[in-house]
VEXDREN-2710 file (C-alpha; in Angstrom, 1 decimal):
% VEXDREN-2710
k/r/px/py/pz
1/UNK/143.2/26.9/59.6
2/UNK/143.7/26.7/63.2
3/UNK/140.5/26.3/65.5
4/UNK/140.1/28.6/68.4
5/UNK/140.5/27.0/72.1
6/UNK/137.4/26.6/73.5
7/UNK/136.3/29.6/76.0
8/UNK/136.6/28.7/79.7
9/UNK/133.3/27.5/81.0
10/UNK/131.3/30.0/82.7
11/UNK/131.6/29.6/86.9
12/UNK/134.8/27.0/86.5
13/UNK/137.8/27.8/88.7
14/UNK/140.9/25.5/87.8
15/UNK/142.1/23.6/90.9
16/UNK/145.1/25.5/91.7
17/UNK/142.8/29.2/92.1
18/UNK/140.7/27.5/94.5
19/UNK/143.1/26.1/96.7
20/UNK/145.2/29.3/96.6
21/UNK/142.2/31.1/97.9
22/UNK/141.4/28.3/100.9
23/UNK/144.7/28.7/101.8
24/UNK/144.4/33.1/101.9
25/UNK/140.9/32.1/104.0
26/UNK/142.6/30.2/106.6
27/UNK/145.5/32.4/106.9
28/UNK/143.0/35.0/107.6
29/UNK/140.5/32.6/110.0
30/UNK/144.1/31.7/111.6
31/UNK/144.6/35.2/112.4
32/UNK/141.3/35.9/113.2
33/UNK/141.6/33.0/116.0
34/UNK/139.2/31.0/114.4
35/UNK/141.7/27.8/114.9
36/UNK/139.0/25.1/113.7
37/UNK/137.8/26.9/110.8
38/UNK/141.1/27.7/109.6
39/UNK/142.3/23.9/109.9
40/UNK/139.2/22.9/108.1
41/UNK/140.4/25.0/105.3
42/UNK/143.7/23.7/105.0
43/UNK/142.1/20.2/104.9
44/UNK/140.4/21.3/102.2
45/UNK/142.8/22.9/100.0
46/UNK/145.2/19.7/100.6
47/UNK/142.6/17.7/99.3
48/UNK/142.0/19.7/96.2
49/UNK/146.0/19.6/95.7
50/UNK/145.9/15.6/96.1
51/UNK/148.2/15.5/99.4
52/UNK/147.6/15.0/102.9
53/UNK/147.5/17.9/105.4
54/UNK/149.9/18.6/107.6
55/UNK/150.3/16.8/110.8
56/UNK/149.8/19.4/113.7
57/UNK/152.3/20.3/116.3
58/UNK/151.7/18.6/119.9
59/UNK/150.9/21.2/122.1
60/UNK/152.6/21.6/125.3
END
């Protein structure tokens, strides 16, 4: 007899969701020309993901 997985818990989002929708949010803060927010948000996802952010472009 095979025992049934266990449900997902109520409320839990697996890592890879979440930073797929950071990512969506600062594409659409980046658009919106909200350039801090939007970097913020990157920051974030990278962190969930377990790498570094990017480094950004020097700006002429």
């Amino acid at each position: 007899m095979q025992t049934p997985l266990p449900s997902p818990i109520p409320g839990h989002v697996s890592p890879l969701v979440l930073a797929d929708r950071l990512l969506a949010l600062a594409q659409d803060a980046d658009r919106a020309g909200m350039r801090r927010p939007a970097r913020q948000l990157l920051r974030l996802a990278c962190a969930i993901c377990g790498e570094a952010p990017p480094v950004p472009a020097a700006s002429a």
